[in-house]
N, C-alpha and C positions, 0 to 999 in steps of 0.2 A: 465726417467729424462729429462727436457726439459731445453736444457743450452739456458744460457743467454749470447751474447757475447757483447750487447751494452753498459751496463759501462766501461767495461775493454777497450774497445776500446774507449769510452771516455775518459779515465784516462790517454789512451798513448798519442793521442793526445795534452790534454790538456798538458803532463809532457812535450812535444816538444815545446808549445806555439803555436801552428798551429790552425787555424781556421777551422772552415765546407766546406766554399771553397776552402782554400787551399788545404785540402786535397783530395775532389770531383772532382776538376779539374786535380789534377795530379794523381787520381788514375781511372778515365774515366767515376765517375757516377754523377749523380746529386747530388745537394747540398740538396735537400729534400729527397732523395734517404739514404743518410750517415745519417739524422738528423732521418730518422725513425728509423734506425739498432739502429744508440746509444740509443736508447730510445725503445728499444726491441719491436717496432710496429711491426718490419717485422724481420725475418732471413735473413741474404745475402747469394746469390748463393755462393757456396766456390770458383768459379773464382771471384766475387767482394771482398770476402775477401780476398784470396791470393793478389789480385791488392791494398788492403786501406793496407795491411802489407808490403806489398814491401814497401810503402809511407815510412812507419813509419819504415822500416829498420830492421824488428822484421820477423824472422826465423820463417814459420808454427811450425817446432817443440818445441820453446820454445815458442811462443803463445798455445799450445795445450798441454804443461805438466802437467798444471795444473787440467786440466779434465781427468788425467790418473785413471781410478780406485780400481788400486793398491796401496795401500799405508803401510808403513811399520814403527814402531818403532825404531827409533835407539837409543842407550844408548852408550853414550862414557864414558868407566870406566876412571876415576882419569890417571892412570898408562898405560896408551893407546891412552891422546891424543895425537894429530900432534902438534908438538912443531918447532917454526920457530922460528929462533934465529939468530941475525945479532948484529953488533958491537953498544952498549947501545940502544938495543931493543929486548924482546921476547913477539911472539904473542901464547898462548894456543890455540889453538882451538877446541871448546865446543858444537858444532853441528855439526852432519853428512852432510857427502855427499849429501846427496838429499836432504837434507833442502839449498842449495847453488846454486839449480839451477829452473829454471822456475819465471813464472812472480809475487808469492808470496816469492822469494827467500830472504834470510837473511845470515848473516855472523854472530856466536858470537865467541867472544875471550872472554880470562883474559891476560888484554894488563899488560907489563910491561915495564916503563921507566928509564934509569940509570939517576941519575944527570947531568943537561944540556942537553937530547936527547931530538928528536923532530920528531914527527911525521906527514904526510900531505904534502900539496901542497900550500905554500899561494901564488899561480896563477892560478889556477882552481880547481873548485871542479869536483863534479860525482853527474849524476842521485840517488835519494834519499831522506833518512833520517838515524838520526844517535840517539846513545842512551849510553849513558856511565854513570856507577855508579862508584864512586871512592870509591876503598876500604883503601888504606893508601896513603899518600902523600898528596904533594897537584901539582897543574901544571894553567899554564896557555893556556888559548883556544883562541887564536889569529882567528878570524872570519872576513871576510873580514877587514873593517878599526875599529871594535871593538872589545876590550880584556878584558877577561872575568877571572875570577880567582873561583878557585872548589879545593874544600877540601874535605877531608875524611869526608864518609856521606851523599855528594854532591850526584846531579845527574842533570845531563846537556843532552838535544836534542835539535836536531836542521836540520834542509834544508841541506843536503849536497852540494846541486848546489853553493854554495857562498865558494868560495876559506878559505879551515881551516887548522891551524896549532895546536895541542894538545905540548907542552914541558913543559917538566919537568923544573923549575926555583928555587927548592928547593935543599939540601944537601942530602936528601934521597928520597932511590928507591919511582914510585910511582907507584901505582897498579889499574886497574880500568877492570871492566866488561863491555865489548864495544859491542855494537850488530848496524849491519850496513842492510841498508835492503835499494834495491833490492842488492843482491851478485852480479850477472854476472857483470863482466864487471873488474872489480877493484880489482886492484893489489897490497893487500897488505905486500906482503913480498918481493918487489923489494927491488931498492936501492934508496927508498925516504929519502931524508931527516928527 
């Protein structure tokens, strides 16, 4: 099998906003040098890539989980997920462990909100995308300076990079299927608001 690593390393890139030369110059090769790899002309010696992943701040081992060739089914029964639960908020959570980590990684819950809770950061968002299905209730998705309103039935994605707030602004609970993807990085069963 003959892996390809020039999109994915395009994709990191571009999620950064970094240019060919920005990252050619601080990772020591040339600008036509990175422009072939992306575009899988050529392979990079594994010190050019260990040096364009330092740039981009991305761990060899989670740049290389994805090519692990093991791979496994996980089934999470009803009555066995991880259940995280803080004062009017509980997250289910609906996929395994090893779907949460590497550079395809994803999060899914069954989020749920008491009346008036609120979930998110409206001051920064995270590397991403997001994907929620509402199953009862209804809430408002405060996104950067637009607010958005989703009812049961709904289904709302969106760029996680832009600062979002999910609250509930109804009198009942509201219930929705949230799938977040890339997982690493984000915390969510701290103490956000």
């Amino acid at each position: 099998m003959k892996t390809k690593f020039g999109p994915l390393l395009r994709t990191i890139r571009n999620s950064m906003h970094l240019t060919i030369k920005e990252v050619a110059l601080k990772a020591g090769v040339s600008s036509s040098l990175l422009s072939q790899i992306e575009r899988n002309r050529i392979s990079p010696s594994l010190d050019t890539l260990l040096h364009i992943l330092e740039v981009y701040g991305v761990p060899p081992h989670k740049f290389f989980k994805d090519y692990e060739t093991d791979s496994t089914v996980e089934i999470i029964r009803r009555d066995d997920r991880k259940i995280y639960q803080r004062k009017g908020f509980k997250y289910e959570k609906l996929c395994g462990d090893s779907q949460s980590r590497g550079n395809h990684s994803f999060n899914a819950f069954f989020l749920e909100l008491a009346p008036g809770q609120k979930r998110g950061d409206a001051k920064d968002g995270h590397l991403g995308r997001e994907l929620g299905i509402v199953v009862e209730g209804s809430a408002e998705l405060n996104y950067g300076n637009e607010t958005y309103e989703v009812h049961q039935g709904d289904s709302v994605s969106f760029f996680s990079r832009i600062p979002h707030v999910i609250q509930n602004v109804s009198d009942r609970i509201f219930r929705a299927y949230w799938v977040v993807t890339p997982a690493d990085g984000e915390d969510y069963f701290g103490d956000k608001s």
